[in-house]
C-alpha positions as CSV (number, residue, x, y, z in Angstrom):
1,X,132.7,89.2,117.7
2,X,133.2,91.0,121.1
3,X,130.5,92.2,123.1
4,X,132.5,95.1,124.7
5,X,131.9,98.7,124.6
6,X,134.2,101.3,124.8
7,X,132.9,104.6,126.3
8,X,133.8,107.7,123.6
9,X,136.8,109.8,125.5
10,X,135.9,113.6,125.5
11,X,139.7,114.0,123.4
12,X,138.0,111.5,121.1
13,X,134.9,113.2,120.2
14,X,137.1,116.6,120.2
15,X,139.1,115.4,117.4
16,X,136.5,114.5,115.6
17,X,134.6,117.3,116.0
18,X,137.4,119.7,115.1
19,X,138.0,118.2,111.3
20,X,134.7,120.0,110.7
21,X,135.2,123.4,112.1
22,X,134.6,125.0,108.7
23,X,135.7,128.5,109.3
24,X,139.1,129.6,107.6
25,X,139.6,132.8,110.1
26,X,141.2,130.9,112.7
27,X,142.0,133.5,115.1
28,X,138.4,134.8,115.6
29,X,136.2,133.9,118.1
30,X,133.1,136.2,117.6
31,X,131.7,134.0,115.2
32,X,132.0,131.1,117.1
33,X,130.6,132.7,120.4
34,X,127.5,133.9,118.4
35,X,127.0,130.0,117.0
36,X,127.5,129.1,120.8
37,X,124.7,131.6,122.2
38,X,122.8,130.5,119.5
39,X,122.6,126.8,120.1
40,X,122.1,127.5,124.2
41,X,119.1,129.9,123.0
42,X,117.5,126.8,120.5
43,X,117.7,124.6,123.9
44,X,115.2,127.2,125.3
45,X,113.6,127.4,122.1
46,X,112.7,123.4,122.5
47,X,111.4,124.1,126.0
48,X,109.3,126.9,124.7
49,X,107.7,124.9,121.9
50,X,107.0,122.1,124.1
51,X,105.3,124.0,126.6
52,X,103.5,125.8,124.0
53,X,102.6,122.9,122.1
54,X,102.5,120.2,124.7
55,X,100.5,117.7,122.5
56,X,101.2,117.9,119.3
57,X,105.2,118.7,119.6
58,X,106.8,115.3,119.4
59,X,110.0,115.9,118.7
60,X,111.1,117.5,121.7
61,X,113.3,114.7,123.4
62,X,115.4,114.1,120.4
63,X,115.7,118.0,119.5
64,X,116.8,118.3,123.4
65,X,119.7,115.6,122.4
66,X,120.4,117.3,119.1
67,X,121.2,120.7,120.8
68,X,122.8,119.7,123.3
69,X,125.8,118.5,120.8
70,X,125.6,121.4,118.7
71,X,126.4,123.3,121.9
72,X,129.3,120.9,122.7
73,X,130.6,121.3,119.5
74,X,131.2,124.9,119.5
75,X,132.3,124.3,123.6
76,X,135.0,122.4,121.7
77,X,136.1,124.6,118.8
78,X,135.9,127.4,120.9
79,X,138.5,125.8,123.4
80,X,140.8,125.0,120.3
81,X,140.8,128.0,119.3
82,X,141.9,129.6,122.6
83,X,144.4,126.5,122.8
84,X,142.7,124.6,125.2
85,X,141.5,121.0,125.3
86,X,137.9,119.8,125.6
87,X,139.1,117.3,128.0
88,X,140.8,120.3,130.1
89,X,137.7,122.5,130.1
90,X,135.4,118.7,131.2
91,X,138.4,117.5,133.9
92,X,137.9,121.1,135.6
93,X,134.1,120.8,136.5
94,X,135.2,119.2,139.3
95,X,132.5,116.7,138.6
96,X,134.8,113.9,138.0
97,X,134.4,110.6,138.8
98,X,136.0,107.5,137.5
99,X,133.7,105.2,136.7
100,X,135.6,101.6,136.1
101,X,138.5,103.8,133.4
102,X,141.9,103.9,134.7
103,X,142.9,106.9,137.3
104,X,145.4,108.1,134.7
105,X,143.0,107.6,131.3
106,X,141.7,109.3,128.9
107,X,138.4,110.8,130.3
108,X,135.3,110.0,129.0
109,X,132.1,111.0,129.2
110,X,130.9,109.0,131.7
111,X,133.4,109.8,133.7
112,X,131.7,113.2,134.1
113,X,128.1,112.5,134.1
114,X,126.4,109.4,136.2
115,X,124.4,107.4,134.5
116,X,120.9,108.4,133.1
117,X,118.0,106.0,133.8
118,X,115.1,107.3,131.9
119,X,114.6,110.2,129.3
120,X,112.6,113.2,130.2
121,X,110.0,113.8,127.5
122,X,109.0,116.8,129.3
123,X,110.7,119.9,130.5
124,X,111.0,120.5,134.2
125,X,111.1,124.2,135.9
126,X,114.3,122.9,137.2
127,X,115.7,122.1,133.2
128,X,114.5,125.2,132.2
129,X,116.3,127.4,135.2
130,X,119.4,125.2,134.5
131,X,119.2,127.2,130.3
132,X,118.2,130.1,131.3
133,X,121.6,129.9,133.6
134,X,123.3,128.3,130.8
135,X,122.3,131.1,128.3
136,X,123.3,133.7,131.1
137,X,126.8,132.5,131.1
138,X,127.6,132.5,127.2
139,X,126.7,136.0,127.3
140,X,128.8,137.0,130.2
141,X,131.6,134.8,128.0
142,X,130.2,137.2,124.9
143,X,130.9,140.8,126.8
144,X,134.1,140.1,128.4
145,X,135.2,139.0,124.8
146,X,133.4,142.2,123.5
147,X,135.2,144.0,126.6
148,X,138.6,142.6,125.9
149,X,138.9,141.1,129.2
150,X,139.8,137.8,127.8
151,X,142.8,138.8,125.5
152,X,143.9,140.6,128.5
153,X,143.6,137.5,130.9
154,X,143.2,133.8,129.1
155,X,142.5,131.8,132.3
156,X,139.5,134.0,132.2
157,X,138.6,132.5,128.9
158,X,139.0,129.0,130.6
159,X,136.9,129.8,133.3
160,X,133.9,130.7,131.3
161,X,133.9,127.4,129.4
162,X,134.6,125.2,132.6
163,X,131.2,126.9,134.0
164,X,129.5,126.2,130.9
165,X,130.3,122.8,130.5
166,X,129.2,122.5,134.3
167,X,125.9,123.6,133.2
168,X,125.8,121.5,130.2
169,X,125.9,118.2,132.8
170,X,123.6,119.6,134.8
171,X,121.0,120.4,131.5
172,X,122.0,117.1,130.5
173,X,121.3,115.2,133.6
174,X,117.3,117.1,134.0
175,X,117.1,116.1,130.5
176,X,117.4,112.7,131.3
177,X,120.0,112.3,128.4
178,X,123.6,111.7,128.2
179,X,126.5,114.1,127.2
180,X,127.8,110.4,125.3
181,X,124.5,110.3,123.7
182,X,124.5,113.7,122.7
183,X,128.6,113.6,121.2
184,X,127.6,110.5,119.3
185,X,124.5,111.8,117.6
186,X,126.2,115.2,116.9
187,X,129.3,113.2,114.9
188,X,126.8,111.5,113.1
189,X,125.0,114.7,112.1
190,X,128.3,116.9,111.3
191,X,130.4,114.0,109.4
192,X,126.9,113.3,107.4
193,X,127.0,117.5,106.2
194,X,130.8,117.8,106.1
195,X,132.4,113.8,105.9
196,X,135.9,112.8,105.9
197,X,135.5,111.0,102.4
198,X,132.9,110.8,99.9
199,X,132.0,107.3,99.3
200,X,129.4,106.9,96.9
201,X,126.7,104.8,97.5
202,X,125.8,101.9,95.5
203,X,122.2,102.9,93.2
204,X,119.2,101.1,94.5
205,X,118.6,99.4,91.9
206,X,121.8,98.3,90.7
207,X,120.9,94.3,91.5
208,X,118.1,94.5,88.8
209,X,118.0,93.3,85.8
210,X,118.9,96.3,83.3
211,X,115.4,96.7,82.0
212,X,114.3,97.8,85.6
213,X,117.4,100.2,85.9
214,X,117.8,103.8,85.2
215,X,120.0,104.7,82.9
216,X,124.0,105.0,83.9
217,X,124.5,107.1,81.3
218,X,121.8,109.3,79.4
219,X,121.8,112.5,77.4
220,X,118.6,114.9,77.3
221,X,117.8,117.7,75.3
222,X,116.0,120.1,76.9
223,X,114.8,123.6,74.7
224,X,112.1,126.0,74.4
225,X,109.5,126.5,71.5
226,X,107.4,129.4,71.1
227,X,104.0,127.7,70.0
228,X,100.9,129.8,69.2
229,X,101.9,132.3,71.8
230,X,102.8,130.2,74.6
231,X,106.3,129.0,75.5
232,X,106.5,125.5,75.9
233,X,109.6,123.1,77.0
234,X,110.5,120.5,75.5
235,X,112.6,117.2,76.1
236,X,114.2,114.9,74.2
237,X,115.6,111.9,74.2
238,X,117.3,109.8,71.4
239,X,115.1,111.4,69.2
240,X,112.0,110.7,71.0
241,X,109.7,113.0,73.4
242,X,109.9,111.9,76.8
243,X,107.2,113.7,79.3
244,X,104.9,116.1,78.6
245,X,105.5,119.8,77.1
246,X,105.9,122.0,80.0
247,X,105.3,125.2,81.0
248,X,105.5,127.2,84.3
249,X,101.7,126.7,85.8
250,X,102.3,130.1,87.8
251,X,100.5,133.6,87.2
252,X,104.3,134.9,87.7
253,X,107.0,133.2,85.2
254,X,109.4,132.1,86.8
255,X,111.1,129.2,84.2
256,X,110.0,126.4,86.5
257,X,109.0,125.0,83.1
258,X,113.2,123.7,83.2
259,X,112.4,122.2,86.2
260,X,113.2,118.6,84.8
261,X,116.6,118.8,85.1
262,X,116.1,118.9,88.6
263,X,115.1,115.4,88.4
264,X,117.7,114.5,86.4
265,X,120.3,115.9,89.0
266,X,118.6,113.5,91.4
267,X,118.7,110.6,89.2
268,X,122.4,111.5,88.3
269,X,123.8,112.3,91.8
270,X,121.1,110.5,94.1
271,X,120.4,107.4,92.0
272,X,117.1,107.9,92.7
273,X,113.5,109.7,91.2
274,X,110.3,108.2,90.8
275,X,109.7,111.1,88.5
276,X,111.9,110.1,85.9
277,X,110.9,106.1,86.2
278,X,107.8,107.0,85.4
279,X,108.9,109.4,82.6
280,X,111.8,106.5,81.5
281,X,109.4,104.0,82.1
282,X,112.0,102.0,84.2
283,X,109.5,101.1,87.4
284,X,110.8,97.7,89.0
285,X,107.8,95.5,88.4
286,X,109.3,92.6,89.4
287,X,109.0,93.7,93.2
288,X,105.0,94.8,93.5
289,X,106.0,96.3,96.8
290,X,108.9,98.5,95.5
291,X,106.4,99.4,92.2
292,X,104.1,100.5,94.9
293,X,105.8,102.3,97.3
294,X,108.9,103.4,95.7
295,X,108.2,103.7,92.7
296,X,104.3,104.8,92.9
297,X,102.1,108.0,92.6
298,X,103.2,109.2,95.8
299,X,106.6,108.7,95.8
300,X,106.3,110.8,92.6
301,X,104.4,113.4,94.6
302,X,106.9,113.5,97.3
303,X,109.8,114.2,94.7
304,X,107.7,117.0,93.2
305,X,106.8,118.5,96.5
306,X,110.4,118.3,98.0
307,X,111.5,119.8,94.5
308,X,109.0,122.8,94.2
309,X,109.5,124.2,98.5
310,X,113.7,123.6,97.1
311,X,112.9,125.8,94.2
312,X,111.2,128.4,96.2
313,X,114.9,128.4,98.8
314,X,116.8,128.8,95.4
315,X,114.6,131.7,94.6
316,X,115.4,133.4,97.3
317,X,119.0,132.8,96.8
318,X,119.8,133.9,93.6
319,X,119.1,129.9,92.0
320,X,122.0,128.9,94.5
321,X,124.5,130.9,91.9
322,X,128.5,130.8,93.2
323,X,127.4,128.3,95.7
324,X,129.8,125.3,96.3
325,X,129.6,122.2,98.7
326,X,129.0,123.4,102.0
327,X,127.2,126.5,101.5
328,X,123.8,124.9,101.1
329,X,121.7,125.9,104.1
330,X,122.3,123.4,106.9
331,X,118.5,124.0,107.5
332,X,117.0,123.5,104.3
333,X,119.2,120.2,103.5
334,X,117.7,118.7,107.4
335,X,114.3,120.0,105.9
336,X,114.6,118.0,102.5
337,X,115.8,114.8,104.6
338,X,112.3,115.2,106.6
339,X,109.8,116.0,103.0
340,X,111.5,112.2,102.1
341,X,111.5,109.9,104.8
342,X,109.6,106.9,104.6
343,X,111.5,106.3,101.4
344,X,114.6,104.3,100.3
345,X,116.4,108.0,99.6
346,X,115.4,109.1,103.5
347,X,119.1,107.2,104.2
348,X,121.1,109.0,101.4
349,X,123.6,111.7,103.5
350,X,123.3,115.6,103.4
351,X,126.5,116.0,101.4
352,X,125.0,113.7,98.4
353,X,121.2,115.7,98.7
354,X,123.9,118.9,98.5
355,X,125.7,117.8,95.8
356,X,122.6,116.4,93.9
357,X,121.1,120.1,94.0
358,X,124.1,122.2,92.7
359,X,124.2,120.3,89.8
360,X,120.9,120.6,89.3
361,X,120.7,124.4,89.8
362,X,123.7,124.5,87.6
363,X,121.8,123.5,84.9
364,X,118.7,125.0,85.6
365,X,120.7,128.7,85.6
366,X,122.3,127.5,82.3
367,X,118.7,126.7,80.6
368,X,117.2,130.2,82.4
369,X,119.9,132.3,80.6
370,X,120.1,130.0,77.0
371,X,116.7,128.6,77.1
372,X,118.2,125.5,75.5
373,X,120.7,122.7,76.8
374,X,122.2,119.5,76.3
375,X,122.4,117.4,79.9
376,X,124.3,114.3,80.5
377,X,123.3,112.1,83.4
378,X,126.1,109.8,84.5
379,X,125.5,107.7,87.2
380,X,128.7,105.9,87.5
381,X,129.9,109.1,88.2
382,X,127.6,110.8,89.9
383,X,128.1,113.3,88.2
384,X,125.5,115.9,85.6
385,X,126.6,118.2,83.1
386,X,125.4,120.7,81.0
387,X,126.5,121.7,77.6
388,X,125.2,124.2,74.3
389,X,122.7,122.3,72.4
390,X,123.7,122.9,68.9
């Protein structure tokens, strides 16, 4: 095993970056210039909140890092789309220095950054003078598009983005972070969103024995019964009730009372729920410390918790109805990654917690409209469906 490292090139990241430029209207660049002010203002944003809340805002360093490669990235896909090269835009900085790569290279990051010794958990007047600058310039980029001036003249275009990406060293350096650290964490981010391939993950418990498992395959009949004057759900499996009879425990109805299959989309897609162990009765016993933790009360809380704030997103967004992968909220998917960490899911990718709750709203808009349904969990194929129950 070789101990080497080799630095990421700026054309590297680039064409990474790139194969997740999701926007079909290629020739535009408004949108793109917008997501590019944006970004430079959430870097003054950070600074804000830290100064604000100097104590109890932790996460300030590693949001820094995090914006800095969200602004890269559109640095990037705004030079594609003009026809020019990341490593183009970085080589005419004029902050260049080779730092052990050949004269004649590929560039790399370090080429244009020295190194950084220690990380700045604190901004510094000087940091925030370098965004405000930073900010400045992206919207002088944003009026002469407005203005036409760069249509009429593309080296003007060029310009811009070579005295952005001067400024985005220079943020980077007061940060006490590097551009390289920044690139990698972004890639990680985008390609865990938007990945090259879906591979599946292997269910956590799938080196149990089968008594400890949940189900591969399951069906579930889920309906509603009007009893005494009160409209309860039930759930049914191979002929037996499984939970309690639900309803929506709100002064508003609002069919949470479906909300089960929610659970089922996690089980399904996920391969995980603590809820539906504990429904299934399926905990793995024969590791106390999984029972415990993974498979306890509070594990159970955190799925419900995660599951009721997603519910109250979906409300808001029509139940998530003509949605498709990729048009779940970048936001709320990062927020549902932070309700579960601590847990075995915390490591499953954005695209499978996307994927998990489509299929779940699917079936939840199918029950809302039916009021009865029959679901079939299938693990192997990650995969939930939702039929007429006859």
């Amino acid at each position: 095993m070789s101990d080497s490292f080799s630095p990421l090139t700026v054309e590297e990241y680039a064409a990474q970056a790139l194969k997740t430029d999701q926007r079909s209207d290629a020739g535009s660049l408004t949108f793109l210039l917008l997501g590019l002010f944006g970004e430079s203002g959430s870097l003054l944003t950070e600074v804000k909140k830290k100064q604000r809340d100097k104590a109890s805002y932790r996460g300030y360093a590693r949001a820094v890092l995090e914006e800095l490669g969200d602004v890269l990235w559109y640095l990037t896909v705004v030079a594609a789309r003009a026809e020019l090269t990341l490593s183009d835009v970085a080589a005419g900085t004029n902050l260049v220095i080779r730092r052990g790569s050949p004269a004649n290279g590929p560039l790399t990051f370090a080429d244009i950054q020295p190194a950084i010794m220690q990380l700045n958990t604190e901004p510094s007047p000087e940091f925030e003078k370098t965004l405000l600058q930073l900010a400045g310039k992206v919207g002088l980029l944003i009026s002469d598009h407005e203005c036409g001036r760069l249509t009429e003249n593309p080296l003007v275009l060029a310009e811009h983005l070579i005295a952005i990406m001067r400024n985005l060293v220079e943020a980077a350096n007061q940060a006490g972070v590097t551009l390289e650290g920044a690139a990698v964490s972004n890639l990680a981010k985008i390609f865990d969103r938007w990945p090259d391939s879906r591979i599946y993950p292997e269910p956590f418990d799938e080196k149990l024995d089968p008594e400890e498992r949940l189900p591969r395959s399951l069906i579930v009949d889920v309906f509603e019964r009007d009893v005494r004057g009160q409209k309860l759900v039930y759930q049914h499996c191979n002929g037996i009730n499984i939970g309690d009879r639900l309803t929506d425990n709100a002064i508003v109805a609002d069919d949470y009372r479906f909300h089960d299959v929610l659970h089922f989309a996690y089980v399904a897609v996920l391969g995980w729920s603590p809820v539906v162990r504990t429904l299934l009765r399926v905990k793995r016993k024969s590791d106390p410390r999984i029972d415990e933790v993974e498979d306890g009360a509070r594990a159970a809380l955190i799925e419900e918790g995660v599951t009721t704030w997603i519910f109250g997103q979906a409300m808001e967004l029509d139940l998530f109805a003509g949605m498709e992968r990729g048009d779940l909220p970048f936001d709320l998917l990062k927020h549902v990654k932070q309700f579960v960490t601590g847990y075995e899911v915390e490591y499953q990718p954005l695209w499978l917690w996307e994927e998990a709750i489509l299929a779940g709203y699917e079936a939840f808009r199918f029950l809302r409209q039916h009021r009865r349904a029959r679901i079939h969990i299938d693990m192997n194929k990650h995969r939930m469906s939702v039929k007429p129950l006859p």
